[in-house]
C-alpha positions in Angstrom: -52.4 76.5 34.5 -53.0 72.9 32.7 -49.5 71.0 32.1 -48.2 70.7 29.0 -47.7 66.7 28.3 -47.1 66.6 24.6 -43.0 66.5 24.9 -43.9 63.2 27.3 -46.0 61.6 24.9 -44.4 62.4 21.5 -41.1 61.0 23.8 -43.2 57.7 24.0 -44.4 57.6 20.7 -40.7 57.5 19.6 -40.3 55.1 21.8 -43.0 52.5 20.9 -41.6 52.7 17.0 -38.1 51.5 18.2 -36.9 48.7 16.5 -36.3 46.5 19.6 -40.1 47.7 20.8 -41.4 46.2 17.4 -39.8 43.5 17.3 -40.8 41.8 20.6 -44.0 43.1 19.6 -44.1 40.7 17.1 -43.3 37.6 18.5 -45.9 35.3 19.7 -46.8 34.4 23.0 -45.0 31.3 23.3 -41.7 32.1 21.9 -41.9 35.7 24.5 -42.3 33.0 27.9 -39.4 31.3 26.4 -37.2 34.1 25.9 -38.5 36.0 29.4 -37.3 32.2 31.1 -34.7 32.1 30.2 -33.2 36.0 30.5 -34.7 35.8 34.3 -32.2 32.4 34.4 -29.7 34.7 33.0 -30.4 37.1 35.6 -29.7 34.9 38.5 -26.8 34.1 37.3 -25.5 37.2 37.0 -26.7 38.3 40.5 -24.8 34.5 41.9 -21.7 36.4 40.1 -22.1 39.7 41.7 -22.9 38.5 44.9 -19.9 36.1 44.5 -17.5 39.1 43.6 -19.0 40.8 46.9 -18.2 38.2 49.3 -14.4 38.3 47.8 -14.0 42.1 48.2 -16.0 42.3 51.2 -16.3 39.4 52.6 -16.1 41.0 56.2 -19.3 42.5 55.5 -21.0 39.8 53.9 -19.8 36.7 55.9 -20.0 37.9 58.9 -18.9 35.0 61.7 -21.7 34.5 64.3 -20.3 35.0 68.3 -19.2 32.9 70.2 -21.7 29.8 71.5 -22.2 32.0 74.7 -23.2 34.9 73.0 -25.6 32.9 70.9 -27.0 31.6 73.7 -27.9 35.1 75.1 -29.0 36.5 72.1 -31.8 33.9 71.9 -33.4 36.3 74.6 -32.4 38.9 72.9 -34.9 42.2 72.1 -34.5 43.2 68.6 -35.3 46.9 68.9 -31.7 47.6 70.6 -29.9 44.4 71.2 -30.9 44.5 75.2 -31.5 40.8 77.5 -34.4 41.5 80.0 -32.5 40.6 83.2 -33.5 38.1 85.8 -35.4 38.2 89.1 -32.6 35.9 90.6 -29.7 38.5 88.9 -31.4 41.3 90.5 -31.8 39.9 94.1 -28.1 38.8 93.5 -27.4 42.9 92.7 -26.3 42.4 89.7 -27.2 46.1 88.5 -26.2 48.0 91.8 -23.8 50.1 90.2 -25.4 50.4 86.7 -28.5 51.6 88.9 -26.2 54.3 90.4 -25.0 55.2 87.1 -28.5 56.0 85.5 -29.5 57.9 88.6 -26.0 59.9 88.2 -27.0 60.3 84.9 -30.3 62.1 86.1 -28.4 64.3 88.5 -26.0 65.0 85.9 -28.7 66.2 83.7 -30.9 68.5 86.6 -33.9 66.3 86.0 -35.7 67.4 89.1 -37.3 70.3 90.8 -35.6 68.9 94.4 -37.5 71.7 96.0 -40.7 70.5 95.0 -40.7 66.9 97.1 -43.3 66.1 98.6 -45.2 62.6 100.4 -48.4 64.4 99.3 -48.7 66.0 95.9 -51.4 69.1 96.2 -55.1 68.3 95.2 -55.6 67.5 91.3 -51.7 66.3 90.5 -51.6 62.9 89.5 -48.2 61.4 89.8 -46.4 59.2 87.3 -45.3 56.2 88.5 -41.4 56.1 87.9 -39.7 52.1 87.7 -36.8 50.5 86.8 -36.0 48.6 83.3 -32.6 46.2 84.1 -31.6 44.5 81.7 -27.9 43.3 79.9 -26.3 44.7 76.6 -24.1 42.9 74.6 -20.4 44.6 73.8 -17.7 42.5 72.5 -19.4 39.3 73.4 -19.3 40.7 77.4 -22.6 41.2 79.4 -22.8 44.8 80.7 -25.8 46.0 83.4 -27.7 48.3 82.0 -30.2 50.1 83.9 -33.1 52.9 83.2 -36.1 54.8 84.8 -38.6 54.5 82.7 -41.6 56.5 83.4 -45.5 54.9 82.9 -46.6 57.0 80.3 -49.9 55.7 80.0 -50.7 57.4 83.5 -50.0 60.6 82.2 -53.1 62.6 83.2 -51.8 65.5 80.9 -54.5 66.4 77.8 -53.4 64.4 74.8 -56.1 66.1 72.4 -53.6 69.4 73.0 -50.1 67.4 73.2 -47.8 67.3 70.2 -46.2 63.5 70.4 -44.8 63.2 67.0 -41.2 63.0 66.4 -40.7 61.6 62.6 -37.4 59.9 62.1 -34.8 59.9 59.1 -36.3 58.4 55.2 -34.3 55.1 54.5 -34.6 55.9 50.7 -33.3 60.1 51.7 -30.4 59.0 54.0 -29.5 56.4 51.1 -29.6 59.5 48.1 -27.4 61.8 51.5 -25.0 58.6 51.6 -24.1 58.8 48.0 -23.6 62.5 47.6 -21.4 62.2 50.4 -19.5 59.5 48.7 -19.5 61.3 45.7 -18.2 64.4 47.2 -15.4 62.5 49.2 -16.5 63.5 52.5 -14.8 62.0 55.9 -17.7 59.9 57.6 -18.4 59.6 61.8 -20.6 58.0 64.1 -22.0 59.2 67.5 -24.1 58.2 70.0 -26.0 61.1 72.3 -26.5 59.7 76.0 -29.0 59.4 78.0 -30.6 62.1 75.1 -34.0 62.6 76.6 -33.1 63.8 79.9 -31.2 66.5 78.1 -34.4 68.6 76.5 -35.9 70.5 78.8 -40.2 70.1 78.9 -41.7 73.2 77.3 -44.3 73.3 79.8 -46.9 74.0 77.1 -48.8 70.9 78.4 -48.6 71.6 81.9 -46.5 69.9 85.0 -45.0 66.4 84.9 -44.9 64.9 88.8 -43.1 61.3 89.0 -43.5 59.1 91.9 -40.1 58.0 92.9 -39.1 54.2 93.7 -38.1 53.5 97.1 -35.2 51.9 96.3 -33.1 54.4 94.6 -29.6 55.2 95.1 -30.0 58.8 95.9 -26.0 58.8 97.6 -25.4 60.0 94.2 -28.5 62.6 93.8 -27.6 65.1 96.5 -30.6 66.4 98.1 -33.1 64.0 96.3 -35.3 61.6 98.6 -36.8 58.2 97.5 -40.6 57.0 97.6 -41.5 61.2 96.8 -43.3 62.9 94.6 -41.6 65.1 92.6 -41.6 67.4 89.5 -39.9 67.1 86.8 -37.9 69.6 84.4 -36.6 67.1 81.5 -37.9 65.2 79.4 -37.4 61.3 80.7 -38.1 58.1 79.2 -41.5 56.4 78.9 -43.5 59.7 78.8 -45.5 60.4 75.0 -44.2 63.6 74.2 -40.4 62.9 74.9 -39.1 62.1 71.4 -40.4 65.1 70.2 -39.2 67.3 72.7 -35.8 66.1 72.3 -35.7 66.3 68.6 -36.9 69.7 68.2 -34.2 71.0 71.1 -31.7 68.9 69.4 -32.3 70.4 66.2 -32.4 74.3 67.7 -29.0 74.0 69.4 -26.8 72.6 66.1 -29.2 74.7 64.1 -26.8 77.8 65.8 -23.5 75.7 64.6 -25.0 75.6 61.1 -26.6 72.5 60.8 -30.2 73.3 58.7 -32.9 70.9 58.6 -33.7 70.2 54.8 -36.1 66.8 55.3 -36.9 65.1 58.5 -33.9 64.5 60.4 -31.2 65.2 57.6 -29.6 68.0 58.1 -26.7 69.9 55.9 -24.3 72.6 56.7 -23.2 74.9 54.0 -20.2 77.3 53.1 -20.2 80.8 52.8 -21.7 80.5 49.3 -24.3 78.6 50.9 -23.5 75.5 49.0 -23.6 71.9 51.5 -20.4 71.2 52.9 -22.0 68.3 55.4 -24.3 66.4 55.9 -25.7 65.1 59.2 -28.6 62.3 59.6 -30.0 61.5 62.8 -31.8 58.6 63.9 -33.4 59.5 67.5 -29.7 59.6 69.3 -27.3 58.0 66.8 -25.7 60.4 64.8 -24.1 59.1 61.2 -21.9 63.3 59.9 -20.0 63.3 56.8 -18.1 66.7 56.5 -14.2 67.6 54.9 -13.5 67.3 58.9 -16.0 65.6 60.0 -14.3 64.9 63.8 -14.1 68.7 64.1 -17.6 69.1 63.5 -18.5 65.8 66.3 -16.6 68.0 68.4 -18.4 71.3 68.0 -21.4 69.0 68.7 -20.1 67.5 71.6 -19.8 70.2 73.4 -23.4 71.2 73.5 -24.3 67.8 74.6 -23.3 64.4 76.7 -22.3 62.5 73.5 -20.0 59.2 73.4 -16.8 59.5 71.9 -17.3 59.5 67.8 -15.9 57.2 65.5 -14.7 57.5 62.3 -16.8 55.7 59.8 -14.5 55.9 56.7 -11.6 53.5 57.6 -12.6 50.4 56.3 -13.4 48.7 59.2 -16.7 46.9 59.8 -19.1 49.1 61.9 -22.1 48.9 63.4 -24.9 51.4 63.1 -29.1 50.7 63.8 -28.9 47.4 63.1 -26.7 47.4 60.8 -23.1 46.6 59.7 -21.2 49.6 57.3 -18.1 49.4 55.9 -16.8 52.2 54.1 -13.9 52.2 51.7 -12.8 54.1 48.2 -15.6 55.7 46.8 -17.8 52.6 48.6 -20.4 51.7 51.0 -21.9 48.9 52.0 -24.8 48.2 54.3 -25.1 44.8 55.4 -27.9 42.8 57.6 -26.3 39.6 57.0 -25.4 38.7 60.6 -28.9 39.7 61.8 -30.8 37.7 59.0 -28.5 34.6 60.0 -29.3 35.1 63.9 -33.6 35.4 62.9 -33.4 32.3 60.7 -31.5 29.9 63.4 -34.5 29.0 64.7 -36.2 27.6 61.6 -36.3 24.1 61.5 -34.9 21.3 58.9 -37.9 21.3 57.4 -38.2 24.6 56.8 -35.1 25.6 55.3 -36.3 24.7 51.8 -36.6 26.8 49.1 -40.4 28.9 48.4 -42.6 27.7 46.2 -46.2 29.5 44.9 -48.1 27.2 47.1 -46.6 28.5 50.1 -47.6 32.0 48.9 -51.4 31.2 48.8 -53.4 33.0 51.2 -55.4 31.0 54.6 -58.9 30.3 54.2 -60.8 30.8 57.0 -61.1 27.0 58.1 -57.4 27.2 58.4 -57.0 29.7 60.6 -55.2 29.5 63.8 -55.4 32.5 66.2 -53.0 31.2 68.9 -50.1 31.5 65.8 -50.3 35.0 65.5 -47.7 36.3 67.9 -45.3 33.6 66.0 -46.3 34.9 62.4 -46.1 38.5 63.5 -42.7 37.4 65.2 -41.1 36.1 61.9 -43.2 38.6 59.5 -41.5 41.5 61.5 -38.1 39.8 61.3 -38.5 40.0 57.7 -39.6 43.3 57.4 -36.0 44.5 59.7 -34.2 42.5 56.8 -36.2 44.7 54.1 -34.1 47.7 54.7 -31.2 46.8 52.9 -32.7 43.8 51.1 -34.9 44.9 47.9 -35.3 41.6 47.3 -37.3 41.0 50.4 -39.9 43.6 49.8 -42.6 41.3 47.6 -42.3 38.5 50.7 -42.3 41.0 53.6 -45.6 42.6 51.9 -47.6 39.4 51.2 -47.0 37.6 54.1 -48.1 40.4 56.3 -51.5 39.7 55.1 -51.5 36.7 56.9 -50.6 38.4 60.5 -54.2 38.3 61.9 -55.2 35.8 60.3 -52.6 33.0 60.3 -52.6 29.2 59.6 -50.1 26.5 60.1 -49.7 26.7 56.2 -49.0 30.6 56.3 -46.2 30.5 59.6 -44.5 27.5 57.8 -43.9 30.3 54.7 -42.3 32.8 57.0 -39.9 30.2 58.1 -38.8 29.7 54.6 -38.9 33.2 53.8 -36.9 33.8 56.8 -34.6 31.0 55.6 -34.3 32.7 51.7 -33.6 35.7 53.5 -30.3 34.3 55.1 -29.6 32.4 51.8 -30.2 35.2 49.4 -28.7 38.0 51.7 -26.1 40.3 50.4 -24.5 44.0 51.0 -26.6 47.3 49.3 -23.6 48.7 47.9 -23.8 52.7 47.2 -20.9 54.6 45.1 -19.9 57.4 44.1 -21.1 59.5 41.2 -20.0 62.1 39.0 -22.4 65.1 38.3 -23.6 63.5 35.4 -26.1 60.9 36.4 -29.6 59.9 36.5 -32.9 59.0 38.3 -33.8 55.5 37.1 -37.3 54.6 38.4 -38.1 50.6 37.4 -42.2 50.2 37.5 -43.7 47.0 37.4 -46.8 45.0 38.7 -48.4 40.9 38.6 -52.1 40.6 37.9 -54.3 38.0 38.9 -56.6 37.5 36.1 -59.6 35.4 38.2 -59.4 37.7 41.0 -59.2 40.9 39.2 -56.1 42.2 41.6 -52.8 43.3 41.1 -49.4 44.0 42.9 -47.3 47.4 42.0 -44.0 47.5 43.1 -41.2 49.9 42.3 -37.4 50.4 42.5 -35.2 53.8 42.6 -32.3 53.7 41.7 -28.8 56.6 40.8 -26.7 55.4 37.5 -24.4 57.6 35.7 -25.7 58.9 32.5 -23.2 56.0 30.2 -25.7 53.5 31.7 -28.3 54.5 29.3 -27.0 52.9 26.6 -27.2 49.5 28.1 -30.0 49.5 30.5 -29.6 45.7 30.5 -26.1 45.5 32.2 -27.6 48.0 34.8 -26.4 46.3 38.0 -28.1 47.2 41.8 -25.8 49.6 42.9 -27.1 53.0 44.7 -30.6 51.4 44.6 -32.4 54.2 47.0 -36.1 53.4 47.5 -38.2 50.2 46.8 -41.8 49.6 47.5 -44.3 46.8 46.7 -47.9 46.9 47.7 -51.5 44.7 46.8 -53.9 47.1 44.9 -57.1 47.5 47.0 -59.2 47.8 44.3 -60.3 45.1 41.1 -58.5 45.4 38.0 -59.3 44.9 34.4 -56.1 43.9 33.1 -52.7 43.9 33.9 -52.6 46.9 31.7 -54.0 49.1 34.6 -52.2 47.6 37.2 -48.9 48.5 35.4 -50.1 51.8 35.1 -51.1 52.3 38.9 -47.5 51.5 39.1 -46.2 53.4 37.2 -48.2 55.9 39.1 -46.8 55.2 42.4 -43.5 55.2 41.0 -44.0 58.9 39.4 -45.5 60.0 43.0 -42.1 58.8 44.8 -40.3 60.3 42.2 -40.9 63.3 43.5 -39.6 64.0 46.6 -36.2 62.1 45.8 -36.0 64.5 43.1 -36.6 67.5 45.5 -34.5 66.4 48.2 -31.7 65.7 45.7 -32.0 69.4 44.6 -30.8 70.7 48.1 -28.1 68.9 48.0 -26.5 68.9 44.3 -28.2 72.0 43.3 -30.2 70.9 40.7 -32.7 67.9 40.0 -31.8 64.8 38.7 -33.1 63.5 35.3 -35.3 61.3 35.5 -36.0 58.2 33.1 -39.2 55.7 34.0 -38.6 52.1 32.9 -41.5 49.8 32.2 -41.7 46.5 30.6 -45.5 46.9 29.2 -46.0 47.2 25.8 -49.4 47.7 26.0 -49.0 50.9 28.5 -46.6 52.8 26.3 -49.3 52.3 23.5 -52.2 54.1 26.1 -49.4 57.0 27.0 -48.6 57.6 23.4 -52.6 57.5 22.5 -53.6 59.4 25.5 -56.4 56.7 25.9 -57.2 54.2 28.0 -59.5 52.3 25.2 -59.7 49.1 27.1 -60.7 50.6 30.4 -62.0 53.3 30.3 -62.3 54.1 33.9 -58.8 54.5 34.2 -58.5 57.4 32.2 -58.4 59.7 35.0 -55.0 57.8 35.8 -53.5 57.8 32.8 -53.8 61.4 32.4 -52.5 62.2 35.8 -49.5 60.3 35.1 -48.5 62.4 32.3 -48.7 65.0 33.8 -46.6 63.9 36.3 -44.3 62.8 34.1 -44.5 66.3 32.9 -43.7 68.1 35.4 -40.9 66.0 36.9 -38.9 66.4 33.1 -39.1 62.9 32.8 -38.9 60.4 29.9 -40.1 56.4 29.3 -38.3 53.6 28.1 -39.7 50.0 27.5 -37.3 47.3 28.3 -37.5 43.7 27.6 -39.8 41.6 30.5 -36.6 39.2 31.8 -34.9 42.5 32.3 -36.8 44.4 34.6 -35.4 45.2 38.2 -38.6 45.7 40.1 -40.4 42.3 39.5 -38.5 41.0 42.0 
């Protein structure tokens, strides 16, 4: 059944005979740079304000002190995924990890990871054992080295058939958990923290993919494994570490045991509990085995969990201490929280020289031309690209850098690494908390659309920003601050462009597309969709929606009517605002 998009455009067509839309209409090109210059020089300084007002109610989170000069000087070694130190030859002659080596192997027993009557020297014709080692290595708690040890099998001997093997195990939306965050805020939930151990070896293998067989190490501690013999081959009955199908097995058997206390998956790892009228009471978001619950007793519900699996001790989230959660520092408070990377941001960009730390300049975005390219820079670029890209999670700001200078990871110059230094160093310069807040049930779904155009190389960049304001914030879109910003994305347009006319309208089509699912997910959990209000500074756009016509390009009619539809169907109105005042031109 075709879509009905004359409410949207008769909605636009009102818009483009504002007053305000007029007026700027009228003004010529010179006096509109002027005015745009100097609101985006008004805009920093309001952001320098805001960001200054953060730092004094919060300035745990945002000026966070670095460790102590031995801490630093461990972290240098430090592997970003989980904060671990790759320990030495010389440590591990000296056996440093002797007991943190019986502890993982107790771990193992603990969990009934082996078949111990299936050891054998000689496995039976056509088994192909995995080769089972050790990963030592030292974590970092409270500025004190701990041993930490794991068996880690090598997955990439798996002999099992991966056309038939399921190996994907998706993980929690950044822009869903943020939109989960806020109702919880909004609700006044209690908030918790857990961490599962050793979670792998606690989902047993389906068996759908046949028999696992590991080849033990000869120089494990099996005092604490009754009955288990090193150098053996053996099968196993849990999922273990290193092998391609392990994530998903544990997620899916995590997922089916809290599923019988309640917990309901509504989106990839977000799960909610609901009352009696089947309205959500919790929610629960998982990130592989960290746990972040907000429930009315949200230690009773850790609790219920606990006792289906080996979890750590939870910790109460709401309390206004600093916290640490992936990578990340919360603080929760009144109504408030904040998610913080300063301290990481700080420790990626102590490495960039004097020179560096300047500020970035449009020189230093132009792309390498193929005499200039270095190959033997590329693990450096990817290095400092990748560092910028962890900092993108709770900096909007960031997204633009992070997405243009990954264009220049395979292909790098000496020009194009010393950007990323100074990107790295803006990062730490410019970094500040993502504050979400509470809301009433009156609010709305602002989505800010944008894109630059290249006029001599026919591209364009889209870019887009989500964010939740209550419904008084209308009247001023201007004094709109970032608060409960959910979603950001910024991408180059593959294909050549006209006119900047059609890149703002592919962006306003990405934007639209996005729109979607927030507005979906949000619907589990409030019971109704959000309205939804799409803000674009083009003039010339809102004259193509109101006409239905893409006169100027004609090609991208096809685009312009699919985006009225969408904005059809999500409810969803336009609203021009004034270039300097845009959010996601960032």
């Amino acid at each position: 059944m075709p879509i009905d998009v004359d409410p949207v455009v008769e909605q636009i067509q009102e818009e483009v005979c504002r007053a305000d839309f007029l007026d700027w209409k009228s003004k010529g090109r010179k006096e509109k740079k002027a005015i745009i210059f100097q609101r985006k020089k008004e805009r920093r300084a309001r952001e320098e304000v805001r960001k200054a007002e953060a730092l004094d109610r919060h300035f745990e989170v945002a000026c966070m002190a670095l460790k102590a000069e031995k801490a630093r000087k461990l972290m240098k070694r430090e592997n970003n995924a989980k904060g671990h130190i790759p320990a030495t030859l010389e440590e591990i002659a000296a056996g440093s990890h002797v007991e943190s080596d019986k502890k993982e192997l107790a771990r193992w027993a603990l969990c009934g990871v082996f078949d111990l009557s299936s050891q054998t020297q000689h496995p039976r014709p056509g088994v192909k054992p995995i080769t089972l080692r050790w990963v030592r290595t030292w974590k970092l708690k409270e500025e004190e080295q701990v041993a930490k040890s794991r068996l880690v099998a090598k997955g990439f001997q798996d002999a099992r058939d991966k056309g038939f093997m399921e190996t994907f195990s998706g993980t929690a939306s950044s822009s869903l958990s943020r939109a989960a965050f806020v109702w919880a805020l909004s609700r006044g939930l209690q908030a918790a923290k857990a961490d599962i151990s050793t979670a792998f070896l606690q989902a047993p293998l389906d068996g759908k993919n046949g028999e696992v067989w590991l080849r033990l190490p000869s120089d494990l501690p099996v005092s604490v494994y009754p009955g288990l013999h090193p150098g053996v081959c053996v099968r196993i009955l849990k999922a273990v570490y290193g092998l391609k199908d392990s994530p998903r097995m544990y997620t899916q058997y995590f997922k089916k045991r809290v599923k019988k206390l309640g917990w309901e998956e509504i989106a990839e790892s977000i799960l909610v509990k609901r009352d009696k009228n089947k309205k959500p009471v919790g929610v629960l978001v998982m990130h592989v085995d960290d746990l972040f619950a907000f429930a009315p007793d949200v230690m009773k519900e850790m609790q219920a969990i606990r006792s289906l699996f080996e979890m750590d001790k939870p910790v109460r989230m709401d309390d206004g201490s600093l916290h640490a959660y992936i990578g990340m520092s919360v603080r929760m408070v009144e109504g408030r929280m904040l998610l913080d990377q300063g301290s990481y941001l700080q420790e990626a960009a102590s490495s960039v020289p004097p020179q560096s730390r300047k500020p970035l300049t449009e020189r230093d975005l132009l792309l390498p031309s193929e005499e200039e390219v270095d190959p033997s820079l590329c693990a450096e670029q990817q290095s400092n690209v990748g560092a910028l890209g962890w900092g993108v999670r709770t900096q909007p700001h960031l997204n633009f850098l992070f997405g243009h200078l990954s264009r220049s990871n395979t292909k790098p110059s000496p020009h194009s690494l010393r950007a990323t230094k100074k990107a790295l160093w803006h990062a730490r310069e410019s970094s500040r908390p993502l504050e979400l807040v509470s809301l009433d049930d009156s609010f709305v779904l602002l989505v800010w659309v944008d894109a630059s155009y290249e006029m001599h190389k026919k591209e364009g960049r889209l870019g887009y920003e989500m964010q939740l304001v209550p419904r008084s914030a209308l009247s001023n879109l201007k004094g709109v601050g970032e608060e409960n910003t959910l979603s950001w994305y910024s991408k180059k347009e593959a294909r050549k462009l006209g006119s900047t006319t059609s890149a703002e309208l592919l962006a306003m089509r990405e934007g639209v597309k996005a729109a979607f699912g927030i507005t979906h997910f949000m619907s589990k959990l409030w019971g109704k969709k959000p309205e939804v209000l799409v803000v674009s500074d083009s003039q010339p756009l809102l004259h193509q929606l109101a006409s239905k016509q893409c006169k100027s390009e004609p090609r991208m009619q096809g685009e312009l009517e699919y985006v009225l539809e969408c904005l059809a169907e999500l409810g969803a109105a336009v609203r021009w605002i004034e270039t300097g005042f845009q959010r996601a031109d960032r």
